[in-house]
C-alpha positions as CSV (number, residue, x, y, z in Angstrom):
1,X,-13.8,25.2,1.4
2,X,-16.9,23.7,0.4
3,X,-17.6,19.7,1.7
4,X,-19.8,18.9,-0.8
5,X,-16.7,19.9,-3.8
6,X,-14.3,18.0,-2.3
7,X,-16.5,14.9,-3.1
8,X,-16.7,15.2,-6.5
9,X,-13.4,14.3,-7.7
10,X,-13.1,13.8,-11.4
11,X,-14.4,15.7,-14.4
12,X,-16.7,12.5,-15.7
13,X,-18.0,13.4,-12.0
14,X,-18.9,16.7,-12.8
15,X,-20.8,16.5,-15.6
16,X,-22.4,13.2,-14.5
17,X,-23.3,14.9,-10.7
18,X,-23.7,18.8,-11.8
19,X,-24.5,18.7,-15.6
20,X,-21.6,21.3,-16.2
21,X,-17.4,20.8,-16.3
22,X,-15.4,22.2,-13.7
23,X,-14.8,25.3,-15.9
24,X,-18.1,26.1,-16.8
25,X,-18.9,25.4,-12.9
26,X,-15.8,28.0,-12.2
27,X,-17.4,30.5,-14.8
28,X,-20.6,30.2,-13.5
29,X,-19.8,30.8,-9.8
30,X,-18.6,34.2,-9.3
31,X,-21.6,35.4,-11.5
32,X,-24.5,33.4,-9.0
33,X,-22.8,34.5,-5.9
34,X,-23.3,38.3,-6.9
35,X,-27.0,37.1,-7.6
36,X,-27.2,35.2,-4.4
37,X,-25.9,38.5,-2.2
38,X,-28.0,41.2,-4.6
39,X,-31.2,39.4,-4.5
40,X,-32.1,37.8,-1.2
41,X,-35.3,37.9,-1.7
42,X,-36.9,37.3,-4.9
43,X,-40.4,37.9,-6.1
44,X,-42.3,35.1,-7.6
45,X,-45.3,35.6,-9.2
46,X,-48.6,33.1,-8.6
47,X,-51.5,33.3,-9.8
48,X,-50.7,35.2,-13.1
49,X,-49.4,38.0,-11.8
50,X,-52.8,38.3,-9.3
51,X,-50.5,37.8,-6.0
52,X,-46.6,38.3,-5.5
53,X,-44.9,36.4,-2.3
54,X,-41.5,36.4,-1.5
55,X,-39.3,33.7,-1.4
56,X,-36.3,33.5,1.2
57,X,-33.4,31.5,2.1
58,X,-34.4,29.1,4.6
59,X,-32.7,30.3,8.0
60,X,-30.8,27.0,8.0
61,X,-27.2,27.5,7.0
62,X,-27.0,24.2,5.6
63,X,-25.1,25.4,2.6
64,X,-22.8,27.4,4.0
65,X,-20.7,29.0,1.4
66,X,-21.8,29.8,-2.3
67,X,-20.0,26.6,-4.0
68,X,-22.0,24.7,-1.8
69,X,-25.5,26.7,-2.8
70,X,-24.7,26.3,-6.8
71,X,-23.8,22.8,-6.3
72,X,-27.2,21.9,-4.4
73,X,-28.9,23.8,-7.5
74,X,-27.3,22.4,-10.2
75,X,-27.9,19.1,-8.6
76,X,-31.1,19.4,-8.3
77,X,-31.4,21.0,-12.2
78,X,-29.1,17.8,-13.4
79,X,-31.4,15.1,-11.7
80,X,-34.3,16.3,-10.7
81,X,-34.9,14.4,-7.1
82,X,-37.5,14.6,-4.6
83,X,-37.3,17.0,-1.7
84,X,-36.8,14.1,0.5
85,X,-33.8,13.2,-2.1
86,X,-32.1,16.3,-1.8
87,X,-32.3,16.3,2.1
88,X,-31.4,13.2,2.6
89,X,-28.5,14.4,0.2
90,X,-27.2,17.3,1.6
91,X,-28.2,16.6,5.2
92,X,-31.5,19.2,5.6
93,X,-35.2,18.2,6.6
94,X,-37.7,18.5,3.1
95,X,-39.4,21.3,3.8
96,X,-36.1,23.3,3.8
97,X,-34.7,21.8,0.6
98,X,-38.1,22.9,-0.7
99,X,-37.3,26.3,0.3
100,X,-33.9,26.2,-1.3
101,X,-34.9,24.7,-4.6
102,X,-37.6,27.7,-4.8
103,X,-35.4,30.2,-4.3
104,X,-32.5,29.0,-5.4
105,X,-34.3,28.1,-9.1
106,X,-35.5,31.9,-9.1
107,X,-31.7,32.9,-8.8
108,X,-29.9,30.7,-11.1
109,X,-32.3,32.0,-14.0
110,X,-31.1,35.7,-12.6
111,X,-27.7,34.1,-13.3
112,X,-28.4,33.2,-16.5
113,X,-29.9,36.5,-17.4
114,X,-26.8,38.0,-16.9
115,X,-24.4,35.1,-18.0
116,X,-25.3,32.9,-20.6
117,X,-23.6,29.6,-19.8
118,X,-26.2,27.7,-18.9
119,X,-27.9,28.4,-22.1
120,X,-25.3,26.0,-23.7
121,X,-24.3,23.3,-20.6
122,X,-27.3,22.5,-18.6
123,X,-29.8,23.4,-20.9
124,X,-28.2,22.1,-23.9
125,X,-30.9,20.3,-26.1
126,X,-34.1,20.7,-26.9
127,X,-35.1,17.7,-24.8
128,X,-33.6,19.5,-21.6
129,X,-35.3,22.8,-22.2
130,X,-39.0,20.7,-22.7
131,X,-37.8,18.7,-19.4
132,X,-37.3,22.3,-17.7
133,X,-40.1,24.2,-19.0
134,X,-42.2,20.9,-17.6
135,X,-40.8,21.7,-14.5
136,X,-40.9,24.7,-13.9
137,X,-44.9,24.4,-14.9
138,X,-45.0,21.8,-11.9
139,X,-43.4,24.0,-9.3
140,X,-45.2,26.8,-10.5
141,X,-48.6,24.7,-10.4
142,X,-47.7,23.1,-6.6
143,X,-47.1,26.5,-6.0
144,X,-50.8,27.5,-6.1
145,X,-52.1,24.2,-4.0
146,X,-49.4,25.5,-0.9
């Protein structure tokens, strides 16, 4: 049983922690845990295509079963913390949330290739999908100063 699911506790909890209700959350979960076994490693492009690197799980097993892994992913989608946050959070060093957030970001958009409930929870209005393309520009831009 996941630690970090026994913590949140209500459904106001959910949605205020996650960004999704525990059904959506159910829905979602069976779909990113094929995704998360079928796609270990997932090419992400830099540079415009110009150079490919693969990103992997970190070797920590910090999150050690799936619930925990979507949970640590929709946390960070719902609030958007620092690296340092999401450590500090879920009890890893930075540089290994880093590592999750990147990898874990190129598998929930697998997810919701082939499931579309994110489409309506997390991403939901217009403001959230400006907030997220925004994002996703800034990883993608850190990406090429690493």
């Amino acid at each position: 049983m996941s630690h970090y699911i026994n913590r949140i506790t209500t459904q106001r909890q959910f949605s205020v922690v996650l960004g999704v209700t525990q059904e959506e959350f159910d829905q979602l979960l069976p779909t990113f845990s094929k995704v998360l076994q079928e796609k270990p490693e997932i090419n992400y492009q830099k540079n415009r295509g110009a150079l490919k690197i693969k990103l992997r799980m970190p070797h920590s097993q910090a999150l050690k079963t799936n619930t925990d892994t979507l949970i640590f992913t929709l946390y960070y989608m719902k609030n958007y913390p620092t690296d340092d946050v999401m450590g500090f959070n879920f009890e890893i060093g930075q540089s290994t949330a880093e590592a999750y957030v990147k990898t874990l970001l190129a598998i929930l958009k697998e997810t919701q290739k082939r499931q579309r409930t994110l489409k309506n929870t997390v991403i939901s209005t217009e403001t959230r999908k400006i907030f997220i393309l925004e994002k996703q520009w800034w990883v993608q831009h850190m990406m090429h100063i690493v």
